[in-house]
C-alpha positions, 0 to 999 in steps of 0.5 A: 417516339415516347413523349414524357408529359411534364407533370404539374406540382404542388396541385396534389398534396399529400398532408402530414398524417394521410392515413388512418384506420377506422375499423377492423371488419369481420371477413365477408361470409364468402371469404375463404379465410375466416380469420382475415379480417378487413381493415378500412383505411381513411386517405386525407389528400389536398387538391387545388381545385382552381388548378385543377379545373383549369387543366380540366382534371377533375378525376383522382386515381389512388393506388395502393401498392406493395412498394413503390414503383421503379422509375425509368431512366427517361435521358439516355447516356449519349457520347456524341451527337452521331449516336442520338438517333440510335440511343434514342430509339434503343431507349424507347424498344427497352422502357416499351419492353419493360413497360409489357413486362412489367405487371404492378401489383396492386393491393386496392384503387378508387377513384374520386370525382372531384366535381362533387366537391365543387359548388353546385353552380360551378358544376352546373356551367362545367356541364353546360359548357361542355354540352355545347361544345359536344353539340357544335363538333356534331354535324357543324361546320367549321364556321358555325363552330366558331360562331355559336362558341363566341354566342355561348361565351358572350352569354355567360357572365364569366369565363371558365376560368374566371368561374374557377378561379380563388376569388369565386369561391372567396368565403368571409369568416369570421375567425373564433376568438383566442385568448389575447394577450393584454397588448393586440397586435394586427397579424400579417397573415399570408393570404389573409386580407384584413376586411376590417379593423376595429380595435385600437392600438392606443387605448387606455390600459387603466379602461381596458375591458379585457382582464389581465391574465398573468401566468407566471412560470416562476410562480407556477414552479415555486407552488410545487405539487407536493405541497399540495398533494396531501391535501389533494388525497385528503378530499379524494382527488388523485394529484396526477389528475390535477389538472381535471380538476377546477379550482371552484370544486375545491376547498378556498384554501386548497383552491387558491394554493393550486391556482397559479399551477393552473391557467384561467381564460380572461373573462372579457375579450375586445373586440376582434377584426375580421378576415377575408379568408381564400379557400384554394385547396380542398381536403378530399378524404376517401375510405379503402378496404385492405385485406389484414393478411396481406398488411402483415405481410408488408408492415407498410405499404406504397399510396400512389395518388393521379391527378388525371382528365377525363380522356387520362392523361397524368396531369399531377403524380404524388405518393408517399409510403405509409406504416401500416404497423404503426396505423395499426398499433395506433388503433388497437390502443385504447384511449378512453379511462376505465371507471373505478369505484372502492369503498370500505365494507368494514375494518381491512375489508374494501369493495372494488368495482371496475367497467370497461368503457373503450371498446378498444380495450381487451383487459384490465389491471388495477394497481394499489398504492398506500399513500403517505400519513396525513399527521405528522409522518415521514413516511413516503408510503409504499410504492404501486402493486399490482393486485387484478389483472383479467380480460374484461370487455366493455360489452361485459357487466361491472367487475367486482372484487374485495381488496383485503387491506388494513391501513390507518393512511389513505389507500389510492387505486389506479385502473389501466385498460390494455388494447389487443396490441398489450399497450395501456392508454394514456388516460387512467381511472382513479379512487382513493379510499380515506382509512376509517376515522377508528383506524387514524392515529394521532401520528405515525412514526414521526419525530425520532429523538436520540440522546447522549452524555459527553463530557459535560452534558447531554446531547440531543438529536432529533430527527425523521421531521415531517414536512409539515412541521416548521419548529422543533423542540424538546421537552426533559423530564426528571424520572429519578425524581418523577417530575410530572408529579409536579403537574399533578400537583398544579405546582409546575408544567413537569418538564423543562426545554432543552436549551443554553438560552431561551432562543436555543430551545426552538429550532426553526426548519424550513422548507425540504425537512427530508435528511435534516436533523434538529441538535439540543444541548442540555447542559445541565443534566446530573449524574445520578439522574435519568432522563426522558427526551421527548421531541415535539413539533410545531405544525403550520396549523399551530398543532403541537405533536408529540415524538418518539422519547429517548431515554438518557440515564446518567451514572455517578461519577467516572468509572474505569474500563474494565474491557477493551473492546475492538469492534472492526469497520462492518461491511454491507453486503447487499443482495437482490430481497435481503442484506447481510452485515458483518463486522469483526468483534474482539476484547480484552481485560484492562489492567482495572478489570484484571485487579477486578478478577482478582477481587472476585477471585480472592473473595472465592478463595480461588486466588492461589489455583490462577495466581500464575496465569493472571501473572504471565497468560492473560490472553487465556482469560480472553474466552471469559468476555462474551457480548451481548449485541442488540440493534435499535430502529432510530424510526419505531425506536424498537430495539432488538437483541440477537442474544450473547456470542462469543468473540469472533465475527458477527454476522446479522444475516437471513439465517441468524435474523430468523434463528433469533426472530429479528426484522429484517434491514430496513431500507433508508432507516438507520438501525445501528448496532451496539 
């Protein structure tokens, strides 16, 4: 007859991350394979020692299997009562059959005595206890058994169980003080008694001693980093390590700009309760050392955990199945920093040194990025290139290289270590480099004006505004009749602003200033005059910068088109590295630009040779109208031309810009063509 112990729970736990790996060892000296390394795994299991004391298991069997193991059918599938004795009996000859065949594999075991997690005293009267009850089975009769088990236990104190129960291996603790709200509550703890109480719910808020911490999500997100971030990289400090960073290293007016972002402990804490806290299970962890080949070969592995007694019998059986690829990346990525340092050697030249610090890390690649200007720019900076990428070891010396750059805006460098499993840790290593104070210009390519006459008056846009500037406005200068002579001459400023009324001529810009534009109207601009638009921005700081110019030249009077001309919608063709415009260009003379040919004819004597085609073909004359096609970068002002072609189709291409040296497209700027 097989008899199926009913197995205890809840004795033996299994936490929610039982296994780590600590190490990776070389192979022993007498290994046949010199490449199959050790790996040490650290088991975690909770036992109730109280329980387990009572049934008298204090042996912990662990096992390390390939798969889990199959269960047994243990209830046979019975039609009726008549055949129990037969299936009964057919079920016991097939599990004993199956039990002798079946051979589990078993990657490693260990065991663990938990009378060393015991308190000595407790261990000492287990063993005294057991000692006497094996000297009473010697040679005693049944009688004087009985007598000298009830001397034994009317000579200790406590009962067994009462020596193993929670309330002997009760502990009082005093719990670490958290950060309180400004309001205590008493927490209702299971298992938890609350010894004593000394903190009153009716105090007095005025005399409160903690210190009222509000952190306040909304003001946290109102105060964004990128308000921040320039001045952040203007002392040196990485805006992604923000939180690194105290506040009380920083400049008072950075500091208390970044302070909502970041939270502060109360400088004064009340007075807290202590709690009766009860010990019942015990953390029992445990090391195993596994072969790396066979590892490999299972990607994850079965650990099967016994509670057993002295004589083995299972009293509690508990497993769970273990990645051991996870484990594994988990280990073999780094997590502490590299540490990087950079200083400029002179103008274009700067000195990089990197060590590595986690033993865990096998290579190292550093990045570079140039940040936005500080003065008065919109530009966003270049994004992050990769300039080193080697195998570096902790145990090596200090990497150094120089970095071949020139730039007038900071230069920020960010070094990642890689582990054997090719995966960077999370933390990264960081210097930024301030441009040398000959490199720094006073403002770097801000504050675009373009300028057009209408009708009546002169329209003036200003854009590519940086966030920094909170109100623009523009200044007009008369060259036709040289106005700034008049500031020479300390008889006038030299230039007017822009605008109907005196409130037209500033124009406020709040907030994200990214795609917003300033508009001016100058009504009274002459024909017969030139003019130069120079847009200017007023900063927080009350610092006045000056923009890129537009110049506006007006001519006397209205004149006749002498050409039609027909330019097509362009079309966009964009590719990976380069894009390609092309638009459809044609043209034709008016009836004013043909009584002009005729003019110029008449005065060559040549009016008689083309009197008949001006008459009836004029579309021959079409071949004389050529075009002279330039492009303007609205951000630098630059204009380029790709010279004079023909009617027919324009195409600004790769070929063309190179056969006529012309930039490429610029991505986010607007470039049109005229």
């Amino acid at each position: 007859m097989i008899f199926f112990l009913k197995l205890e729970e809840d004795i033996v736990l299994i936490p929610e991350f039982p296994a780590e790996i600590k190490a990776l060892l070389k192979p022993p000296p007498d290994a046949e394979d010199k490449n199959d390394r050790i790996v040490v795994y650290e088991f975690r299991t909770e036992v109730d020692l109280a329980r387990a004391v009572a049934k008298d298991a204090l042996t912990l069997r662990i096992d390390v299997l390939p798969k889990k193991p199959e269960k047994f059918d243990k209830k046979p599938k019975i039609a009726s009562t008549k055949k129990f004795s037969r299936k009964t009996k057919t079920l016991e000859r097939s599990i004993i059959k199956k039990r002798k065949a079946r051979q589990e594999r078993v990657l490693n075991s260990h065991s663990v005595d938990l009378t060393a997690y015991l308190s000595n005293a407790l261990a000492l009267r287990i063993k005294k206890l057991r000692s006497d009850k094996t000297r009473a089975v010697q040679g005693r009769k049944s009688r004087e058994r009985k007598s000298s088990l009830s001397k034994t236990k009317a000579s200790v104190s406590l009962t067994r169980q009462q020596q193993n129960s929670v309330s002997s291996q009760t502990t009082v603790i005093s719990p670490s003080i958290p950060f309180t709200p400004s309001q205590y509550t008493t927490p209702t703890i299971s298992g938890i008694t609350a010894a004593r109480t000394t903190v009153s719910l009716k105090s007095n808020p005025s005399n409160t001693s903690i210190s009222q911490v509000q952190f306040s999500p909304a003001a946290a997100l109102s105060t964004t980093l990128k308000s921040s971030s320039r001045s952040l990289v203007a002392i040196k400090s990485d805006p992604a390590q923000l939180f690194q960073t105290q506040p009380k290293n920083l400049p008072r007016a950075l500091g208390n700009r970044i302070k909502p972002l970041l939270y502060s402990p109360p400088k004064k804490l009340k007075k807290q309760s202590s709690f009766r806290v009860t010990q019942r299970k015990k953390t029992i962890s445990y090391r195993i050392r596994l072969k790396e080949s066979e590892l490999q070969k299972l990607g994850s592995f079965y650990l099967r955990i016994r509670l057993m007694t002295g004589k083995g019998v299972k009293i509690s059986e508990i497993g769970r199945i273990v990645s051991h690829s996870e484990k594994l990346n988990a280990f073999l990525t780094p997590r502490r920093a590299p540490i990087i340092e950079a200083s400029p050697i002179k103008a274009g030249v700067i000195s990089i040194g990197v060590k590595q610090v986690d033993r865990k890390a096998k290579a190292i690649r550093v990045f570079r990025r140039i940040a936005p200007g500080q003065v008065a720019s919109t530009d966003r900076g270049s994004p992050w290139e990769e300039i080193m990428d080697t195998a570096l070891l902790a145990d090596d010396d200090e990497l150094r290289f120089k970095d071949r750059i020139g730039s007038s805006k900071p230069i920020m460098y960010r070094a990642l270590c890689y582990g054997e499993n090719a995966k960077a840790a999370e933390d990264f290593g960081s210097t930024i480099v301030l441009p040398l104070k000959k490199l720094i210009p006073d403002q770097t390519g801000a504050l675009t004006a373009t300028a057009k006459f209408v009708k009546t008056y002169a329209t003036i846009i200003v854009s590519d505004i940086p966030d920094d500037v909170v109100a623009v406005g523009v200044k007009r200068y008369n060259v036709t009749h040289s106005s700034i002579s008049s500031k020479k001459a300390l008889t006038g400023p030299g230039f007017i602003f822009v605008g109907e009324v005196e409130e037209a001529k500033i124009v406020m810009v709040e907030g994200e200033t990214h795609g917003v534009v300033a508009r001016f109207k100058d009504g009274t601009a002459k024909p017969g005059n030139k003019y130069r638009y120079v847009p200017i921005g007023f900063t927080k700081a009350g610092k006045e910068i000056s923009g890129t110019q537009a110049i506006l030249e007006l001519s006397i009077g209205s004149q006749k088109d002498k050409v039609s001309l027909q330019v097509k919608a362009p079309v966009l063709a964009a590719s990976e590295g380069s894009s390609n415009v092309t638009m459809d260009v044609s043209a034709q003379f008016t009836d004013f630009g043909f009584e002009e040919v005729q003019s110029l004819l008449t005065a060559g004597s040549q009016k008689s040779l083309f009197n008949d085609d001006l008459e009836s073909n004029r579309d021959k004359f079409k071949g004389l109208i050529n075009f002279l096609v330039e492009r303007e970068n609205f951000r630098s002002g630059e204009v380029e031309s790709f010279g004079v072609m023909e009617a027919g189709i324009f195409e600004d291409s790769q070929s063309i810009r190179e056969e006529k040296n012309v930039k490429p497209l610029e991505e986010g700027t607007r470039m049109p063509i005229r």
